[in-house]
C-alpha positions as CSV (number, residue, x, y, z in Angstrom):
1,X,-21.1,-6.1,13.0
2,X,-19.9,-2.5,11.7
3,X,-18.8,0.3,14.2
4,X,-17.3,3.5,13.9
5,X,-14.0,5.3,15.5
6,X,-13.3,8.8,15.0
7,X,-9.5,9.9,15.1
8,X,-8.2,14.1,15.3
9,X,-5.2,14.2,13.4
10,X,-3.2,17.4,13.3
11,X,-0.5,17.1,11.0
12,X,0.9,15.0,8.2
13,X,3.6,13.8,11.0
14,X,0.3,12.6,12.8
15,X,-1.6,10.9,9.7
16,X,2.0,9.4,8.9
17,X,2.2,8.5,12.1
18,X,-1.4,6.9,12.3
19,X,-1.4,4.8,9.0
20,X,2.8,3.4,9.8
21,X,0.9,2.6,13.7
22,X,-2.0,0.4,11.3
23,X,0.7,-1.0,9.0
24,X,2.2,-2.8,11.7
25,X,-1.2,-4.8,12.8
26,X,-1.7,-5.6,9.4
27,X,-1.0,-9.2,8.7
28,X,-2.3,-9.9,4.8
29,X,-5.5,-10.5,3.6
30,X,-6.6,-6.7,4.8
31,X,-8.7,-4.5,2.8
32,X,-9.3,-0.8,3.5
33,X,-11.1,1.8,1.4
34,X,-10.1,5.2,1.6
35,X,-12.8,8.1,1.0
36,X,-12.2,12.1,1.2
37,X,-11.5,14.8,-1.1
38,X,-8.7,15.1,-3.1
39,X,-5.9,16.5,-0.9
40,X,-7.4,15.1,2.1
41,X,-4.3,12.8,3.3
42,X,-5.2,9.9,1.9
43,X,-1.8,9.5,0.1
44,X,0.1,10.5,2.8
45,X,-1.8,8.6,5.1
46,X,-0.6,5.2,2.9
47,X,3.2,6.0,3.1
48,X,2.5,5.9,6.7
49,X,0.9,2.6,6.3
50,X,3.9,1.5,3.9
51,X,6.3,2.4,6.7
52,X,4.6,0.5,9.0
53,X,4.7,-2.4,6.5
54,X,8.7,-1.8,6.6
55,X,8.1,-0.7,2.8
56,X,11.1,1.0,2.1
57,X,10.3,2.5,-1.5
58,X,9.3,6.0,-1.9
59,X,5.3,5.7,-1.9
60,X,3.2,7.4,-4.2
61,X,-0.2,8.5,-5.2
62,X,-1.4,6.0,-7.9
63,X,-3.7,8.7,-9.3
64,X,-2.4,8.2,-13.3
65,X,-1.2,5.2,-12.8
66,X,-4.3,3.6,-11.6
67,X,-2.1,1.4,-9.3
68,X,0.9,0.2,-7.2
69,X,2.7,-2.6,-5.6
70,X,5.1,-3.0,-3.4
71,X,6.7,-5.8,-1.6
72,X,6.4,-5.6,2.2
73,X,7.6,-7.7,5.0
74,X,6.9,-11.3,5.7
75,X,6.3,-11.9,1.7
76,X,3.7,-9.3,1.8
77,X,2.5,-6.6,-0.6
78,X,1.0,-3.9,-0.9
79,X,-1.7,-2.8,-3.6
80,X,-2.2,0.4,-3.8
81,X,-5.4,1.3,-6.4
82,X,-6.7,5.0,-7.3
83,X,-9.8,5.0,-9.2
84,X,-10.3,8.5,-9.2
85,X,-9.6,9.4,-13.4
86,X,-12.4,6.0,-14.1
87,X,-15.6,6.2,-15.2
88,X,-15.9,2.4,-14.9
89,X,-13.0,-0.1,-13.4
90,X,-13.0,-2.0,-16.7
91,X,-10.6,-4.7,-16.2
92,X,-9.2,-3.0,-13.3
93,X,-12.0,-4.8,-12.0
94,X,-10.6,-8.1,-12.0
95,X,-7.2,-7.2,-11.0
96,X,-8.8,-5.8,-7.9
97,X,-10.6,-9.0,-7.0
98,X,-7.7,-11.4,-7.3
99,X,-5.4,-8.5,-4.6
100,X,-8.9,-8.5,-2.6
101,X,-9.0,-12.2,-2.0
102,X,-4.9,-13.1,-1.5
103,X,-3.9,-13.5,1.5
104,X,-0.7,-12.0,1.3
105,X,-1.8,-8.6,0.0
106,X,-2.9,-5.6,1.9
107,X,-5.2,-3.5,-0.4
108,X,-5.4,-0.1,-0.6
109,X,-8.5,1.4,-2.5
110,X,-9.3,5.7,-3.1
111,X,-11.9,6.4,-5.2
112,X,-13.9,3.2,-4.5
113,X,-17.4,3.9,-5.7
114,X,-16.9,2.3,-9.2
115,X,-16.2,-1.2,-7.7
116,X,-18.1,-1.2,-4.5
117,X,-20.3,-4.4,-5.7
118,X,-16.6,-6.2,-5.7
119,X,-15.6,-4.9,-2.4
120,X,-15.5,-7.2,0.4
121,X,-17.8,-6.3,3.3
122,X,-15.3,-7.0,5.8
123,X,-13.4,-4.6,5.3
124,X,-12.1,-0.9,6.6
125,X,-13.5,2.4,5.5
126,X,-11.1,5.6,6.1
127,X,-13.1,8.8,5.4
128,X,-11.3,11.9,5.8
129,X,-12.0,15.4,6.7
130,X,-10.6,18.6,6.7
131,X,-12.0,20.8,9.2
132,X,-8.5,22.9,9.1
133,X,-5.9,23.4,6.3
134,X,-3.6,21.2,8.6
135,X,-5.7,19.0,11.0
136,X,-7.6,15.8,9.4
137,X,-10.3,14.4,11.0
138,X,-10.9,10.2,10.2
139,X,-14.1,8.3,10.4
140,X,-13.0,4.1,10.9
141,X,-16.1,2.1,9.8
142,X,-15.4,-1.3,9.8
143,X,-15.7,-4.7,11.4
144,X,-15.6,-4.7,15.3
145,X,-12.8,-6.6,15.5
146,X,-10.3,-4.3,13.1
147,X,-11.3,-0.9,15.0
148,X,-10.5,-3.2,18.2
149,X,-7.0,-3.3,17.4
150,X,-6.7,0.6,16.6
């Protein structure tokens, strides 16, 4: 069952705040699809998360790269993916499928409409706002059982 949270952010200290406050619920095996326009958090949002994760390099946006990893606690990553500059995932495709199915990787996804058939359907859906230059507003859609924990 899907159901939907709505969270007022009103700074990057907040949306940091916010994603390092989901980072430390997350145990492996996560997946969460991030949605907005370009310069709407979602980046920082993730070093939040990475904080949370007790990720201690300096977080980036994987927009040219296409992804990132990094090694979290407990033998956890994180996989960070940015399809944003695709037309189609290509082989990009598969790579997300075996981070979507460990169990030891969180995956982060912006830009998801190009693999959305590969997606899991238990999974978290960030979209984000911007009703201000500063303030964010986040829609959670997601499994009851995630937003529960929020």
């Amino acid at each position: 069952m899907s159901t939907e949270k709505i969270i007022e952010v009103a700074s990057v200290q907040e949306m940091q705040s916010f994603g390092e406050n989901i980072g430390r619920l997350l145990q492996g095996g996560e997946v969460i699809e991030l949605a907005g326009d370009v310069g709407a958090g979602k980046t920082t949002f993730v070093k939040g998360l990475a904080r949370g994760l007790e990720i201690d390099e300096d977080v980036q946006s994987p927009s040219f790269t296409i992804s990132r990893v990094y090694t979290a606690r407990n033998a956890l990553q994180l996989a960070h993916y940015d399809f944003y500059r695709l037309n189609d995932a290509g082989i990009m495709a598969s790579e997300l499928s075996e981070t979507t199915t460990d169990p030891k990787s969180i995956t982060v996804i912006e830009w998801a409409e190009i693999v959305e058939d590969i997606l899991p359907e238990h999974r978290l859906r960030i979209t984000f706002t911007a009703p201000t230059e500063t303030s964010r507003t986040l829609v959670l859609d997601g499994p009851e059982i995630i937003l529960e924990k929020l």
